[in-house]
N, C-alpha and C positions, 0 to 999 in steps of 0.2 A: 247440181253436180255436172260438172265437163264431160264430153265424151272422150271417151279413150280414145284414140286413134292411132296412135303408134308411143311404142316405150323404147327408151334407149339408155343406154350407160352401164355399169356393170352389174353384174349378175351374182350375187352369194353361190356358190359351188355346195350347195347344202346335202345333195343326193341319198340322203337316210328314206327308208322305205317305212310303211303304215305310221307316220305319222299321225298323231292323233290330236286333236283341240287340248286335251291337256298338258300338250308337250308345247304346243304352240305358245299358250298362256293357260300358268295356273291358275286351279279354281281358287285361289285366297285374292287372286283379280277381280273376280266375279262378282265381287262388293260395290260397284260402280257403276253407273250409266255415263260417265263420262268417258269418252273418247281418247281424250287428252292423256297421254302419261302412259296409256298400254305397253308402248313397244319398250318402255322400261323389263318389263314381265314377258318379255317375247322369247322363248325358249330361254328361258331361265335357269331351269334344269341343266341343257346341254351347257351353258354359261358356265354355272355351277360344278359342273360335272371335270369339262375341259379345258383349260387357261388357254389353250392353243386352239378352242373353238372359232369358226368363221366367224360368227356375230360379233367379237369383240375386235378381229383384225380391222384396225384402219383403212386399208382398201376398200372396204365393202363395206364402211360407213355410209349408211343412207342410198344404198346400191337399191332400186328399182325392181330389178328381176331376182325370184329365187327359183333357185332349178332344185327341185326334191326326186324323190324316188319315187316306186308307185305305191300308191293308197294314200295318197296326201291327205290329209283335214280328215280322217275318220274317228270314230268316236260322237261323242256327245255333240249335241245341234247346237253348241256356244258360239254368236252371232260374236263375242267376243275377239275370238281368232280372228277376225277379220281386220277387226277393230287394230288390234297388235300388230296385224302386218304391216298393215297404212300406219299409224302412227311409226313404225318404224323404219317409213319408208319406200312400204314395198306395193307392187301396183300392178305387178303380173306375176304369175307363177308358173313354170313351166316342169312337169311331171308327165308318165308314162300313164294315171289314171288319178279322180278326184272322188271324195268320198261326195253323193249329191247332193245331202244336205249342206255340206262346206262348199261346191259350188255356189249353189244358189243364195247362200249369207258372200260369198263375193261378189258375186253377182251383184249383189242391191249394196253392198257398197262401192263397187268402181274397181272390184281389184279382177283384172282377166286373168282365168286359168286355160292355160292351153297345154293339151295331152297330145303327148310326142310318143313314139316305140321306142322304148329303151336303148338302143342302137344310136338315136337321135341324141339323146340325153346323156347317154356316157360320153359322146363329141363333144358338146355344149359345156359339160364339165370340167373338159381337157380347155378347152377355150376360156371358160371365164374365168380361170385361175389367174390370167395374164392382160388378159384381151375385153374392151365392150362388147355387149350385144344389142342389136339392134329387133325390136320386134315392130313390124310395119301392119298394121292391121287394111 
């Protein structure tokens, strides 16, 4: 695997707060070791849920950064969620805090989470509706 070093292009405006691995990707994913095909299942629910959800906007086709709210990735220790994010793209995540077992399943796949004060992340939000971002490590 590549070192990260810096992430650029647009950013998903996701900002939902305690996210959880099952919202990420459901467990009827959880049938697979393969990698491949995840980010099909990659919040599927909110998909499911709202026609006018980010993940299916074209802009944010294969967008890089997701900005969440705080408690990202908590819940269950499904190395999965990781898997879904990358497969769909995504390769940094920027939130107010991470749950550590969802760190650390990023961690060892390649994807950086960086925890910003919510102050920071409600700006970032306003930004990446329109705008790239740039993450320069």
């Amino acid at each position: 695997m590549e070192p990260l070093r810096s992430v650029e292009g647009r950013a998903i405006p996701f900002g939902r707060k305690n996210v959880d691995t099952d919202l990420i990707i459901p467990a009827r994913w959880l049938k697979t070791v393969s990698r491949e095909g995840m980010g099909q299942g990659a919040f599927e629910t909110v998909r499911a849920d709202d026609p006018a959800n980010v993940f299916d906007q074209p802009e944010f086709a294969r967008a890089p950064i997701l900005i969440a709210g705080d408690n990202f990735g908590c819940g269950s220790s499904r190395e999965h969620a990781a898997w879904a994010l990358l497969d769909m793209g995504v390769t940094c995540v920027i939130a107010p805090s991470f749950s550590d077992i969802f760190s650390g399943n990023a961690f060892k796949n390649g994807i950086l989470t960086v925890a910003l004060p919510q102050e920071a992340i409600d700006r970032l939000m306003e930004v990446a509706q329109d705008h790239e971002i740039d993450v320069d490590l």
